[in-house]
PDB file of N, CA, C and O in Angstrom:
ATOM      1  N   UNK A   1      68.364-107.521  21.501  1.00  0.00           N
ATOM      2  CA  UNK A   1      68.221-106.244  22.176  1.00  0.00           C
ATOM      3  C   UNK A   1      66.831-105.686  21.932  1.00  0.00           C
ATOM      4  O   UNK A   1      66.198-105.967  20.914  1.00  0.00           O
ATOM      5  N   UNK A   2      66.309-104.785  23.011  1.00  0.00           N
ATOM      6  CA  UNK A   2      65.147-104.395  22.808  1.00  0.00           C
ATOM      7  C   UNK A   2      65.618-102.611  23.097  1.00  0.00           C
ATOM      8  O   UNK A   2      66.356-102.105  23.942  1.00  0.00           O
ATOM      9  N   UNK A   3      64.891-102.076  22.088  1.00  0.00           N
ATOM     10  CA  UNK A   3      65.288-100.724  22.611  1.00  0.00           C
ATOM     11  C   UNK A   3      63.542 -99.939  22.689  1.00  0.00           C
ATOM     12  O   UNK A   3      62.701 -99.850  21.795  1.00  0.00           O
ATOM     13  N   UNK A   4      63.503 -99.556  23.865  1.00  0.00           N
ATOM     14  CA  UNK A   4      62.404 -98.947  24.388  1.00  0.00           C
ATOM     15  C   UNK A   4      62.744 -97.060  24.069  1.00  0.00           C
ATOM     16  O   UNK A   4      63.566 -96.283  24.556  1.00  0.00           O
ATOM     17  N   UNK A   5      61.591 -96.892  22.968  1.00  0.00           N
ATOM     18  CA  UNK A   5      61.815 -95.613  22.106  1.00  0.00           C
ATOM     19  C   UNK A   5      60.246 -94.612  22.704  1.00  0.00           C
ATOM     20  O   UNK A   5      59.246 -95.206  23.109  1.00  0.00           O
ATOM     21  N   UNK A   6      60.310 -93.496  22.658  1.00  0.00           N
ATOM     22  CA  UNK A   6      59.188 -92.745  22.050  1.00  0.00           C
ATOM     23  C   UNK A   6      59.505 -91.805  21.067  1.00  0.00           C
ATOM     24  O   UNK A   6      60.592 -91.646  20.512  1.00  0.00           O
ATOM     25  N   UNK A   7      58.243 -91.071  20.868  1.00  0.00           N
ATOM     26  CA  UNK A   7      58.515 -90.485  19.516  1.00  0.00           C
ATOM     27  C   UNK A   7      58.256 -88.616  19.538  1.00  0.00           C
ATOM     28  O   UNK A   7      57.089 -88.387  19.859  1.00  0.00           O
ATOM     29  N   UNK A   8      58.708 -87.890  19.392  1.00  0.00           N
ATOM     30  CA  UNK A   8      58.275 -86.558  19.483  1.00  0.00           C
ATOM     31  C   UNK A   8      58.069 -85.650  18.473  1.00  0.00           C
ATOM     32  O   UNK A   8      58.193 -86.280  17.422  1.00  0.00           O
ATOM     33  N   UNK A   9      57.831 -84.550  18.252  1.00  0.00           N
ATOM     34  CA  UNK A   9      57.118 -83.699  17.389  1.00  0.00           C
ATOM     35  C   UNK A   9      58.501 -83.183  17.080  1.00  0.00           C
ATOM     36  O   UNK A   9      59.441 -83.351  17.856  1.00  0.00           O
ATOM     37  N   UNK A  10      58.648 -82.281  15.434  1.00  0.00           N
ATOM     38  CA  UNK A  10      59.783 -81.663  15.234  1.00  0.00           C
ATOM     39  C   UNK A  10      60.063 -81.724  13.944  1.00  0.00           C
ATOM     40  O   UNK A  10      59.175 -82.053  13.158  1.00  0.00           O
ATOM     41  N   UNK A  11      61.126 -81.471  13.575  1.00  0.00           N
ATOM     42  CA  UNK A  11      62.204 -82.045  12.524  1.00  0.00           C
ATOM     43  C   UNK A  11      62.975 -82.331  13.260  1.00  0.00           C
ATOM     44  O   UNK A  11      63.008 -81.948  14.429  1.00  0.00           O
ATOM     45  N   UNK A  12      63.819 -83.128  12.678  1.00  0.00           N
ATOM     46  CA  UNK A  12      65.302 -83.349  12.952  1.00  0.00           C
ATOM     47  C   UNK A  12      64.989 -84.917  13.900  1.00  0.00           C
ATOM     48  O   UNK A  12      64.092 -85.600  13.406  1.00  0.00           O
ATOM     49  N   UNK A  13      65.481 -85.343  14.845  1.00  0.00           N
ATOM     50  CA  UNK A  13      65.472 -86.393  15.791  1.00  0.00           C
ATOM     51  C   UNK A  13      64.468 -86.438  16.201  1.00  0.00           C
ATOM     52  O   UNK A  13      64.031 -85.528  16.905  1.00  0.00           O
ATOM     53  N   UNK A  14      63.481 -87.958  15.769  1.00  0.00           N
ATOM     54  CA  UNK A  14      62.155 -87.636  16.075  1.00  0.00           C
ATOM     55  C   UNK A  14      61.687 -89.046  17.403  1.00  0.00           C
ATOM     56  O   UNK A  14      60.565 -89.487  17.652  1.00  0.00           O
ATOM     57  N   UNK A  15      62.674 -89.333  17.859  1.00  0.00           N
ATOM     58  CA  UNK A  15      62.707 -90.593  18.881  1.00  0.00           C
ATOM     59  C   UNK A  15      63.451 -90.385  19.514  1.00  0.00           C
ATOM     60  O   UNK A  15      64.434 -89.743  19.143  1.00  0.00           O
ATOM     61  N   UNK A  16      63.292 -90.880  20.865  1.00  0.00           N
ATOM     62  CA  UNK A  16      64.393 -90.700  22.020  1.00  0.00           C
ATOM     63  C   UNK A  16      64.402 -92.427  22.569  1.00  0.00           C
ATOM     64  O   UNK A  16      63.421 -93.133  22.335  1.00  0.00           O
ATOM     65  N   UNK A  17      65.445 -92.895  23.202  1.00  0.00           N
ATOM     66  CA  UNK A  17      65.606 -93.633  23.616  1.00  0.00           C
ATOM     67  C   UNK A  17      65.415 -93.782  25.004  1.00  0.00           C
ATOM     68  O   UNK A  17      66.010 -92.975  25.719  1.00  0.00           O
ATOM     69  N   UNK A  18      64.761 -94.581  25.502  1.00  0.00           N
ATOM     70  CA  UNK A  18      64.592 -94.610  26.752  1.00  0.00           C
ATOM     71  C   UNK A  18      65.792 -95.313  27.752  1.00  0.00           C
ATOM     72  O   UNK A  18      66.663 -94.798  28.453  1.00  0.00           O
ATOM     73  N   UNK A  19      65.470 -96.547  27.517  1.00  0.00           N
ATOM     74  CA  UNK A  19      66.285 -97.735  27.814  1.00  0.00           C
ATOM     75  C   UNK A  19      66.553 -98.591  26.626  1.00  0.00           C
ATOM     76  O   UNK A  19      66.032 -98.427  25.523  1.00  0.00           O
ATOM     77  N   UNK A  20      67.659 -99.790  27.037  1.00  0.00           N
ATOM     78  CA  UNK A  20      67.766-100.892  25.998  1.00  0.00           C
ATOM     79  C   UNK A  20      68.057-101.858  26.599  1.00  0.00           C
ATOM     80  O   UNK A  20      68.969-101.847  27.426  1.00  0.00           O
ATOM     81  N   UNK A  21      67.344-102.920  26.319  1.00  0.00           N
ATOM     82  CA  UNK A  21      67.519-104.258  27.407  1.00  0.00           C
ATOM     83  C   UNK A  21      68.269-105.641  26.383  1.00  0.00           C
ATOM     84  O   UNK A  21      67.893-105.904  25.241  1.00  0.00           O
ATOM     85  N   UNK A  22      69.103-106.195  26.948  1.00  0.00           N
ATOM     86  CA  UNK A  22      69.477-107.136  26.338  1.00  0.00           C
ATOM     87  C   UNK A  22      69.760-108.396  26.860  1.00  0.00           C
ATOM     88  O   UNK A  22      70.107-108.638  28.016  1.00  0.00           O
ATOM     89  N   UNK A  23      69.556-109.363  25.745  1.00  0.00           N
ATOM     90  CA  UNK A  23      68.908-110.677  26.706  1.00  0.00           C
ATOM     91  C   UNK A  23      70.107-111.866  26.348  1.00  0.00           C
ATOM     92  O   UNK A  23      70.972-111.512  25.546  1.00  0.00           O
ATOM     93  N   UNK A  24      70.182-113.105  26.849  1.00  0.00           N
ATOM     94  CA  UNK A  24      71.564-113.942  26.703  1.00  0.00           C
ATOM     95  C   UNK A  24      70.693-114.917  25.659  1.00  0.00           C
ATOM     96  O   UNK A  24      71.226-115.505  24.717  1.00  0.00           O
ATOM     97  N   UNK A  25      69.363-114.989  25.955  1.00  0.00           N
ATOM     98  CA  UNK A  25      68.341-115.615  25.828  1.00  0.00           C
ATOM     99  C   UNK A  25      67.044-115.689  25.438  1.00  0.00           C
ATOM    100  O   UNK A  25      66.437-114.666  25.754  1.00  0.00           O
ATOM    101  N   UNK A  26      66.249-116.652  24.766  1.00  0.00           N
ATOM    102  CA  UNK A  26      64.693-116.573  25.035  1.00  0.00           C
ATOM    103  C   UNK A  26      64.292-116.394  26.387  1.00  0.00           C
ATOM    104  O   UNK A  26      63.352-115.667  26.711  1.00  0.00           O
ATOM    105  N   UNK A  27      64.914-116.973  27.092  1.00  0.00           N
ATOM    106  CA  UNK A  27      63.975-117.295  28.589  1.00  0.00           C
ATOM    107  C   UNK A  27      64.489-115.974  28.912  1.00  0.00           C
ATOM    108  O   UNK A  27      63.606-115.139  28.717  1.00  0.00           O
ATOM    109  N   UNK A  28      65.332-115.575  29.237  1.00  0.00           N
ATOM    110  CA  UNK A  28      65.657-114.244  30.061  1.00  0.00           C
ATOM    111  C   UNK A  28      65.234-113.134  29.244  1.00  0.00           C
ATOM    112  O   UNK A  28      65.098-112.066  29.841  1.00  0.00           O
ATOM    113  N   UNK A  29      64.980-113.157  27.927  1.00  0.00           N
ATOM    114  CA  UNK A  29      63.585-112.015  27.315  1.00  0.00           C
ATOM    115  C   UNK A  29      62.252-112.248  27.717  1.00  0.00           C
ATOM    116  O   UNK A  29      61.796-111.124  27.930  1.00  0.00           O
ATOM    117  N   UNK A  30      61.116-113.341  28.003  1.00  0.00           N
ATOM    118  CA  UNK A  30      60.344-113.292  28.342  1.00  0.00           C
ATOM    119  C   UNK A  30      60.717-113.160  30.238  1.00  0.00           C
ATOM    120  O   UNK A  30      59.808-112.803  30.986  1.00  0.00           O
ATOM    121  N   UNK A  31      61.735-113.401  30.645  1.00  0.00           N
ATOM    122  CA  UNK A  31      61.233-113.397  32.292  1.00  0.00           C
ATOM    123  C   UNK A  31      60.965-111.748  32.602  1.00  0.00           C
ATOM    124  O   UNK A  31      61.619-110.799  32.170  1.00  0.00           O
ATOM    125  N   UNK A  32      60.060-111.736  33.287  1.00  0.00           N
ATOM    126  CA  UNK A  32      59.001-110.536  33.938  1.00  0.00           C
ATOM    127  C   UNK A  32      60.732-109.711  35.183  1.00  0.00           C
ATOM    128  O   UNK A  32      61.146-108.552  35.209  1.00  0.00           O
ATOM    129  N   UNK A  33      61.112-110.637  35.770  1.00  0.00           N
ATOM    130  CA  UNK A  33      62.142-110.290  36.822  1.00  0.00           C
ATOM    131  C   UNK A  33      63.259-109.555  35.972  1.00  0.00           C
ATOM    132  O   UNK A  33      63.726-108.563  36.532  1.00  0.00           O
ATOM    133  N   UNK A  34      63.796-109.872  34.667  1.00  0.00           N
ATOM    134  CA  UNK A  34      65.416-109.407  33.744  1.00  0.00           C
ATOM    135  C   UNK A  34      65.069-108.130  33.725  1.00  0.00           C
ATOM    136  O   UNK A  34      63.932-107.666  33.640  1.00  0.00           O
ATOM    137  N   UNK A  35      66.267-107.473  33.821  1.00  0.00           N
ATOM    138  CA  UNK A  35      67.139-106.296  34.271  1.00  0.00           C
ATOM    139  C   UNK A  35      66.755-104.985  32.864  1.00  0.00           C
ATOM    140  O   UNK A  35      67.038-105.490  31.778  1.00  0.00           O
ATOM    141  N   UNK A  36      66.279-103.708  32.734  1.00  0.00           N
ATOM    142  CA  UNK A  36      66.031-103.441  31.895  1.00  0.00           C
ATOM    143  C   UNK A  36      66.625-102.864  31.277  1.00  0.00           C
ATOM    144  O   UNK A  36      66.181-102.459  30.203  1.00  0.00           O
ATOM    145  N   UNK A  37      67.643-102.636  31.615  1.00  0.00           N
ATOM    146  CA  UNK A  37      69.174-101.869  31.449  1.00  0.00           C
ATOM    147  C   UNK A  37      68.997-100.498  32.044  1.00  0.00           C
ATOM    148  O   UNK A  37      67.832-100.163  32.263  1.00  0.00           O
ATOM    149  N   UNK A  38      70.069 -99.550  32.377  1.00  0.00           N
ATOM    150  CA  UNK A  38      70.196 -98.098  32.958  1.00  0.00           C
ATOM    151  C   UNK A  38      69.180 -97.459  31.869  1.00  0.00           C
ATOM    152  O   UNK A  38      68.696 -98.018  30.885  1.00  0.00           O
ATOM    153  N   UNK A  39      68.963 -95.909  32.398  1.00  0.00           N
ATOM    154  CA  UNK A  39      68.656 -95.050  31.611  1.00  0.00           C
ATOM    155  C   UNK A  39      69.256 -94.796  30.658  1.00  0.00           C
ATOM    156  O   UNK A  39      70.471 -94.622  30.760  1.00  0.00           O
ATOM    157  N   UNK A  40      68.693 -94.700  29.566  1.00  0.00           N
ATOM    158  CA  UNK A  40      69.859 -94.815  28.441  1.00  0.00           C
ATOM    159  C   UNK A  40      70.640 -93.225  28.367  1.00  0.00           C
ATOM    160  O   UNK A  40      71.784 -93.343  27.928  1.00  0.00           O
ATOM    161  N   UNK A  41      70.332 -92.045  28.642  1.00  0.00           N
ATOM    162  CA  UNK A  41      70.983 -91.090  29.350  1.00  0.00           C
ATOM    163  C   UNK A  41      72.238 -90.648  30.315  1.00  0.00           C
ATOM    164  O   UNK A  41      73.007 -89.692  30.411  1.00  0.00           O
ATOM    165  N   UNK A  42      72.003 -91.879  30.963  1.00  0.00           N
ATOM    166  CA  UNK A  42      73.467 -92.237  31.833  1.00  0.00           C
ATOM    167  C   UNK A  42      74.365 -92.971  31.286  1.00  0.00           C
ATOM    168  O   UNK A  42      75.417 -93.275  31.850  1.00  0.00           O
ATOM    169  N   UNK A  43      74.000 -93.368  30.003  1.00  0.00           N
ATOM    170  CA  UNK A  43      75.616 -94.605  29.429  1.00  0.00           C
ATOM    171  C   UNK A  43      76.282 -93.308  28.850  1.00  0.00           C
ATOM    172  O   UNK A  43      75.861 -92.190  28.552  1.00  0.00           O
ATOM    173  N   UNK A  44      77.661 -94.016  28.814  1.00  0.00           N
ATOM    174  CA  UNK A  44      78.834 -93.128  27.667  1.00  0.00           C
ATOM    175  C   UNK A  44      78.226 -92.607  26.849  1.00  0.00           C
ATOM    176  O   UNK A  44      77.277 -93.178  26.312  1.00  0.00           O
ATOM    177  N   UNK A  45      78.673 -91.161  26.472  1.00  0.00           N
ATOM    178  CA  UNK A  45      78.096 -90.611  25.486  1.00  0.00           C
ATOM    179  C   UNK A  45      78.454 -91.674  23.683  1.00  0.00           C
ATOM    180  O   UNK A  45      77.814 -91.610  22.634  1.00  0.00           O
ATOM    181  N   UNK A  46      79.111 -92.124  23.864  1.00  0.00           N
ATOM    182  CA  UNK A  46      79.891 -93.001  22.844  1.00  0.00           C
ATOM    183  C   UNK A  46      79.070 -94.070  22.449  1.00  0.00           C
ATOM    184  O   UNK A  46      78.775 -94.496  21.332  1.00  0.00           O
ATOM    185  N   UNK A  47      78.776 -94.401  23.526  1.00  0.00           N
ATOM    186  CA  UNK A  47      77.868 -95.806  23.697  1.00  0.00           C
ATOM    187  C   UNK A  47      76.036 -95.311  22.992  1.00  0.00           C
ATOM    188  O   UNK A  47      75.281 -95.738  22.119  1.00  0.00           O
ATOM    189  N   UNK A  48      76.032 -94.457  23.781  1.00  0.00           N
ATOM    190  CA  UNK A  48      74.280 -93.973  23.003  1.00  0.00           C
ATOM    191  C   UNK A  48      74.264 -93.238  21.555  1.00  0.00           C
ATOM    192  O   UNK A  48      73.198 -93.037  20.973  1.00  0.00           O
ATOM    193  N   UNK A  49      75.659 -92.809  20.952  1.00  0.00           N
ATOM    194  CA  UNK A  49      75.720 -92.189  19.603  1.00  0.00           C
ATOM    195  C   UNK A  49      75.680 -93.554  18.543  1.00  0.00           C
ATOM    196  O   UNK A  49      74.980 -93.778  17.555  1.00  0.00           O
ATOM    197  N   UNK A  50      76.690 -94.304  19.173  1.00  0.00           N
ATOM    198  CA  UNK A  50      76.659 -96.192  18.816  1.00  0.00           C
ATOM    199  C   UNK A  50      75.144 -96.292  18.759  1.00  0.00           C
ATOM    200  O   UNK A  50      74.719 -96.020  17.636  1.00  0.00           O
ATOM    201  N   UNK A  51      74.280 -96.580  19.578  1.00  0.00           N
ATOM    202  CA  UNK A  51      72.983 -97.493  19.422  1.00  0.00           C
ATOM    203  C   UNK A  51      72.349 -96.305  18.585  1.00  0.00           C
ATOM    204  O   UNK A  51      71.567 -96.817  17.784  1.00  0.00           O
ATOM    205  N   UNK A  52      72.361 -95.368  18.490  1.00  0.00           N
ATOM    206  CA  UNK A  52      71.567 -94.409  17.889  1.00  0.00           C
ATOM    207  C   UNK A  52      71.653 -94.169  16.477  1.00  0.00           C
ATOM    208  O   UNK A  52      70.729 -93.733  15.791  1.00  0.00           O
ATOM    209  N   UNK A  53      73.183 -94.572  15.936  1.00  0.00           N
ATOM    210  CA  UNK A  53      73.753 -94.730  14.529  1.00  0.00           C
ATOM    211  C   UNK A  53      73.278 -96.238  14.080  1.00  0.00           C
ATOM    212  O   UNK A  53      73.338 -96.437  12.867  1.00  0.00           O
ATOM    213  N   UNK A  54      72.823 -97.303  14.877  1.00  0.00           N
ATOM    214  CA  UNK A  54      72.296 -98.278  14.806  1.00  0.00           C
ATOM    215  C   UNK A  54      70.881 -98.521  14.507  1.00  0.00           C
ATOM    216  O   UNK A  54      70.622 -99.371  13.655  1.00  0.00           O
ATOM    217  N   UNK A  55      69.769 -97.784  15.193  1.00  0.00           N
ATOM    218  CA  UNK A  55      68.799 -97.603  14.550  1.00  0.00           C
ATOM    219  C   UNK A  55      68.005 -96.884  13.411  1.00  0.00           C
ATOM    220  O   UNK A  55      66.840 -96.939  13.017  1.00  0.00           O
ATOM    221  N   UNK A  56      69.273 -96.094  12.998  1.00  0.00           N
ATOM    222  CA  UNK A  56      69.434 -95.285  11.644  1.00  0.00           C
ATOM    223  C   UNK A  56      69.628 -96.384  10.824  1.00  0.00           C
ATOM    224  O   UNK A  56      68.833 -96.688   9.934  1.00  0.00           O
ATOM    225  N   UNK A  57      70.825 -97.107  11.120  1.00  0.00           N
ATOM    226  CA  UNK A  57      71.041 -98.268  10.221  1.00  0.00           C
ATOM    227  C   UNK A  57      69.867 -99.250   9.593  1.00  0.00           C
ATOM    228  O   UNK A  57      69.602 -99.625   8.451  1.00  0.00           O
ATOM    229  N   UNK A  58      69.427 -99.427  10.595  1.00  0.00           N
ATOM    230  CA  UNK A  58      68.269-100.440  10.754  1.00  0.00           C
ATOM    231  C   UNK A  58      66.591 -99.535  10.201  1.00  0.00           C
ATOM    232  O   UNK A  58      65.488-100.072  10.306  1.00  0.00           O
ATOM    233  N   UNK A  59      66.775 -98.404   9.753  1.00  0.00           N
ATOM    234  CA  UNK A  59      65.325 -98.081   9.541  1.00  0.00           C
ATOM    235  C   UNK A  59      64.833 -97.416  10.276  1.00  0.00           C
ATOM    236  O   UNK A  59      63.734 -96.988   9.923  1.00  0.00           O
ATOM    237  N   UNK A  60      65.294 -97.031  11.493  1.00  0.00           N
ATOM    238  CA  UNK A  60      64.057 -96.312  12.039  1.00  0.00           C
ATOM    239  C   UNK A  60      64.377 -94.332  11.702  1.00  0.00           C
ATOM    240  O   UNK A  60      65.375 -93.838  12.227  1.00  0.00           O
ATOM    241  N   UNK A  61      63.678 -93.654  11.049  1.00  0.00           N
ATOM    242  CA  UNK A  61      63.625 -92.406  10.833  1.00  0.00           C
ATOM    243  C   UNK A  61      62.261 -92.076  11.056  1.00  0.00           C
ATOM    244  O   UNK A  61      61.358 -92.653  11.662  1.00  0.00           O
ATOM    245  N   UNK A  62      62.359 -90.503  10.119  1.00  0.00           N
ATOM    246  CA  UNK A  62      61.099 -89.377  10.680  1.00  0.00           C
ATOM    247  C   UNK A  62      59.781 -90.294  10.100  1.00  0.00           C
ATOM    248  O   UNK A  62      58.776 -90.125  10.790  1.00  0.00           O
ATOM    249  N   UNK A  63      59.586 -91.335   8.832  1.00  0.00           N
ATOM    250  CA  UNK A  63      58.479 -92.192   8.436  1.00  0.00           C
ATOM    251  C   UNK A  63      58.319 -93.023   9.378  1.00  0.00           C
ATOM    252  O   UNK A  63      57.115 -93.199   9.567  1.00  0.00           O
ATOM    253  N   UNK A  64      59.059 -93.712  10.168  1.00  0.00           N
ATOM    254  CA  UNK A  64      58.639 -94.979  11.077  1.00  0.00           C
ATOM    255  C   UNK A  64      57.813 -94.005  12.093  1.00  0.00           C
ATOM    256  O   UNK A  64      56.698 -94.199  12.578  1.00  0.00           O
ATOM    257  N   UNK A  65      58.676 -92.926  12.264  1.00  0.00           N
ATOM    258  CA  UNK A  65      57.927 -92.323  13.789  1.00  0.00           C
ATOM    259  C   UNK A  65      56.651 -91.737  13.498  1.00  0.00           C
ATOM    260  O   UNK A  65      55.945 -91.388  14.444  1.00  0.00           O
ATOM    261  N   UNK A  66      56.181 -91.551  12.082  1.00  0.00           N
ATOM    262  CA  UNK A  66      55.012 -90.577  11.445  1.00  0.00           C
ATOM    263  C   UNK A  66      54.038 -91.711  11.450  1.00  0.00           C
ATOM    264  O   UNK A  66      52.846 -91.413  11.522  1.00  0.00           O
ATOM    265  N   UNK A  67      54.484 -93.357  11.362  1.00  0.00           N
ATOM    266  CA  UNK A  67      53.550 -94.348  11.444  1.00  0.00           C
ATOM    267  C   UNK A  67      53.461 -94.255  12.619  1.00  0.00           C
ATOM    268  O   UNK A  67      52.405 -93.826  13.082  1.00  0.00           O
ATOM    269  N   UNK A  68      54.647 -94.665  13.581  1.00  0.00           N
ATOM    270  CA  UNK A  68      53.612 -95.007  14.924  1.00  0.00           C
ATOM    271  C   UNK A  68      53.046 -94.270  16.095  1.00  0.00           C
ATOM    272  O   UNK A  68      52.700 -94.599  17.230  1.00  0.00           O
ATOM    273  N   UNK A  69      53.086 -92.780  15.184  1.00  0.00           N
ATOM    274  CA  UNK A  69      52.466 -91.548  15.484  1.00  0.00           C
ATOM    275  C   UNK A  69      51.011 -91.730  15.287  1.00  0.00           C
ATOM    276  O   UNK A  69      50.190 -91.786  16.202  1.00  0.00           O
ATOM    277  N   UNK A  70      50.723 -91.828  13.868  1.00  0.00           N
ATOM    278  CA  UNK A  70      49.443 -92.150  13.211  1.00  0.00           C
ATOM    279  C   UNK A  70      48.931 -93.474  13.531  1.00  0.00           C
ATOM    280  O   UNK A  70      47.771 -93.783  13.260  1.00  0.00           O
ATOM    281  N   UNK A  71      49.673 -94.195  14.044  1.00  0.00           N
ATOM    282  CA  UNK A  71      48.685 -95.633  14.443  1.00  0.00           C
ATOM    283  C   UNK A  71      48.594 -95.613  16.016  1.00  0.00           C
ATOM    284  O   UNK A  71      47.722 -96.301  16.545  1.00  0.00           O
ATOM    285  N   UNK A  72      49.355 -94.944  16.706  1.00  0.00           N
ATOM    286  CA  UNK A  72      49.285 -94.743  18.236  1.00  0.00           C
ATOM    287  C   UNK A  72      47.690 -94.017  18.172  1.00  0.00           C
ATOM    288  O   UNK A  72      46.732 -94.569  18.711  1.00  0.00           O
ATOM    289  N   UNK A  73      47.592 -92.959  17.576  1.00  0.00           N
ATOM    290  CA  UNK A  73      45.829 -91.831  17.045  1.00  0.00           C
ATOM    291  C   UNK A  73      44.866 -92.673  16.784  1.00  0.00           C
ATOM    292  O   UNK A  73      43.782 -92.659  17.366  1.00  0.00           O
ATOM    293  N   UNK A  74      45.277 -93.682  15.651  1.00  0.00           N
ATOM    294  CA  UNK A  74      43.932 -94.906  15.166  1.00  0.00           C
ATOM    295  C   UNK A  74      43.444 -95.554  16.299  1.00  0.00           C
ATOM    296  O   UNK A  74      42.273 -95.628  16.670  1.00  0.00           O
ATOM    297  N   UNK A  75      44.859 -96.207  17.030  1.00  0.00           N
ATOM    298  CA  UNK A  75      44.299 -97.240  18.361  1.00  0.00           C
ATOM    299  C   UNK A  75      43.461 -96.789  19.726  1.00  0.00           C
ATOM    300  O   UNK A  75      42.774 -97.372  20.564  1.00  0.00           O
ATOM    301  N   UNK A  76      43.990 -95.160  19.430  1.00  0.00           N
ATOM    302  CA  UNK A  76      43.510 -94.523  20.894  1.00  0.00           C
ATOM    303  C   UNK A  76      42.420 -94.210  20.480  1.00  0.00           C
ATOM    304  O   UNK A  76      41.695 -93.907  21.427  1.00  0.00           O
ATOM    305  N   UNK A  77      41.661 -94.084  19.012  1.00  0.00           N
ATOM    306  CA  UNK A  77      40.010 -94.032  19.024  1.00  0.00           C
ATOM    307  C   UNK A  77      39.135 -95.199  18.252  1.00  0.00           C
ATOM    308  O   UNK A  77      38.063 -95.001  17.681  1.00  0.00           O
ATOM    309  N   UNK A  78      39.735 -96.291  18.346  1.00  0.00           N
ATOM    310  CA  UNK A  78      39.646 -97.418  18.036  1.00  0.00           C
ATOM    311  C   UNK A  78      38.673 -97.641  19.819  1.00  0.00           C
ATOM    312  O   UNK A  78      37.462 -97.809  19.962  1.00  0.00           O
ATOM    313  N   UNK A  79      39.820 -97.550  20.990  1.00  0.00           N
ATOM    314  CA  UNK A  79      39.615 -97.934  21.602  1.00  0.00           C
ATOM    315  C   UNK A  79      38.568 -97.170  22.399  1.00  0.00           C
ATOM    316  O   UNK A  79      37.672 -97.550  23.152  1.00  0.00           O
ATOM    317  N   UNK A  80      38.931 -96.089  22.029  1.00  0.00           N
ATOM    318  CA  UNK A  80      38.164 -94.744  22.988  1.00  0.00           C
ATOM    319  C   UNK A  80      36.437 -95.451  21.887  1.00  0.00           C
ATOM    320  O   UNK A  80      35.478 -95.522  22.655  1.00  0.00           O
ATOM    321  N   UNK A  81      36.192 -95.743  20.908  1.00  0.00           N
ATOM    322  CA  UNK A  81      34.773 -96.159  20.676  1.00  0.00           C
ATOM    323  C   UNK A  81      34.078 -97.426  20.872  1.00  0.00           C
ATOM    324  O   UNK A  81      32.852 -97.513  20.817  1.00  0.00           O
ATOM    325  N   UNK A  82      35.158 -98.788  21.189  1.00  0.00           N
ATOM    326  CA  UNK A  82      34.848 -99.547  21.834  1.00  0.00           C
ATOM    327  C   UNK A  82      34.350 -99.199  23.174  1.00  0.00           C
ATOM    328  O   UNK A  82      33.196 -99.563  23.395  1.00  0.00           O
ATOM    329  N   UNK A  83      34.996 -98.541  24.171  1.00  0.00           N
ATOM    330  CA  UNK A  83      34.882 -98.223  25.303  1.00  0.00           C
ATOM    331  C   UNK A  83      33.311 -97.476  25.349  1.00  0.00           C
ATOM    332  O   UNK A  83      32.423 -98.084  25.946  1.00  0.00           O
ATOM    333  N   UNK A  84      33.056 -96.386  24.819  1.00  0.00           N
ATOM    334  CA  UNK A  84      32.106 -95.885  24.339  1.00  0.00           C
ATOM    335  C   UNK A  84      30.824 -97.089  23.750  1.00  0.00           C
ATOM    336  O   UNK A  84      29.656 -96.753  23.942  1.00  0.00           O
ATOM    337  N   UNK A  85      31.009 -98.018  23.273  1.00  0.00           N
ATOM    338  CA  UNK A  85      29.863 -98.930  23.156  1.00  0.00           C
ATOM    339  C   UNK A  85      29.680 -99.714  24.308  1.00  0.00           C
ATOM    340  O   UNK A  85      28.548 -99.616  24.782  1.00  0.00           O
ATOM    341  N   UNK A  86      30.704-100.704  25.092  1.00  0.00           N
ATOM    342  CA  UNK A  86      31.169-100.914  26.180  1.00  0.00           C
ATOM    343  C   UNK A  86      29.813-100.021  27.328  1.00  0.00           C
ATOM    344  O   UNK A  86      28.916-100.724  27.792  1.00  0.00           O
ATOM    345  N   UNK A  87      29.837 -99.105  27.520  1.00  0.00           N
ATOM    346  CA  UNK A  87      29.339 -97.997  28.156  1.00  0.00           C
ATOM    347  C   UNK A  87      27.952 -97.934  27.727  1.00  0.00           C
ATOM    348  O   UNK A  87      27.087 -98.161  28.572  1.00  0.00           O
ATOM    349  N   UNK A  88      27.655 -97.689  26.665  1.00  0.00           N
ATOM    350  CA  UNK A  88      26.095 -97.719  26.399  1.00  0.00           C
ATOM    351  C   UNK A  88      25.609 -99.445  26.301  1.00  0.00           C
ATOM    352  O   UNK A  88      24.396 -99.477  26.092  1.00  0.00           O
ATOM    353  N   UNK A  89      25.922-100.189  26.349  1.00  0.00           N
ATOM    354  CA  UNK A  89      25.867-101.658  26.674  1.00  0.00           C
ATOM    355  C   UNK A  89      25.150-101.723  27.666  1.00  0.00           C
ATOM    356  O   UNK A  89      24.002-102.145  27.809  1.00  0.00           O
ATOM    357  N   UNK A  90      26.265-101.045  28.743  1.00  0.00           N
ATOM    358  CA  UNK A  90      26.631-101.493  30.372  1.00  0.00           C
ATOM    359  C   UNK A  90      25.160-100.317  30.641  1.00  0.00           C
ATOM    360  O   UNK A  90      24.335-100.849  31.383  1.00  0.00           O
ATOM    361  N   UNK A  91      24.904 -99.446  30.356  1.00  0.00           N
ATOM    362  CA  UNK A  91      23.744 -98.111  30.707  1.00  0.00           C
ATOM    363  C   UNK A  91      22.406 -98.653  29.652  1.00  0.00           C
ATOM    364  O   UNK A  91      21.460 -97.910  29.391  1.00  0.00           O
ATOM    365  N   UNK A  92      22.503 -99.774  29.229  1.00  0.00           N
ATOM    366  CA  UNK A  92      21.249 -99.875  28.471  1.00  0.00           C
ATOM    367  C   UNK A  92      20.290-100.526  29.333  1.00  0.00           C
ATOM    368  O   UNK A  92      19.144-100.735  28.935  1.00  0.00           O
TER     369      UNK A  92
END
């Protein structure tokens, strides 16, 4: 299963679930065409308290989301100064 998350500001619930896709397979996880599952909003309320008590299980809390809070910030000026050299390169 893949569960497609973001992350938001707060206390309390700091990820939302988007979707969750699940595969029979290797091949049908890499194919570009497999199905990505519904909004995860529209399943049973039963069903999204399930996957949600599941990624509690598994680790994900307010520290996972504070990392890929803080490393989402590193990469976006990681990249934003590549781009920026990129640019004076390309104008030299």
């Amino acid at each position: 299963m893949m569960f497609f998350c973001s992350t938001q500001d707060g206390e309390g619930h700091r990820y939302i679930i988007g979707n969750v896709k699940s595969f029979a397979g290797e091949t049908e996880r890499d194919s570009m065409s497999s199905y990505n599952g519904p909004e995860f909003d529209d399943l049973e309320e039963t069903l999204q308290e399930a996957m949600d008590e599941y990624l509690a299980e598994v680790g994900v809390n307010n520290e996972i989301c504070d990392f890929i809070d803080a490393s989402s910030v590193d990469k976006e000026h990681r990249e934003y100064m590549r781009w920026l050299e990129n640019v004076k390169s390309f104008m030299a």
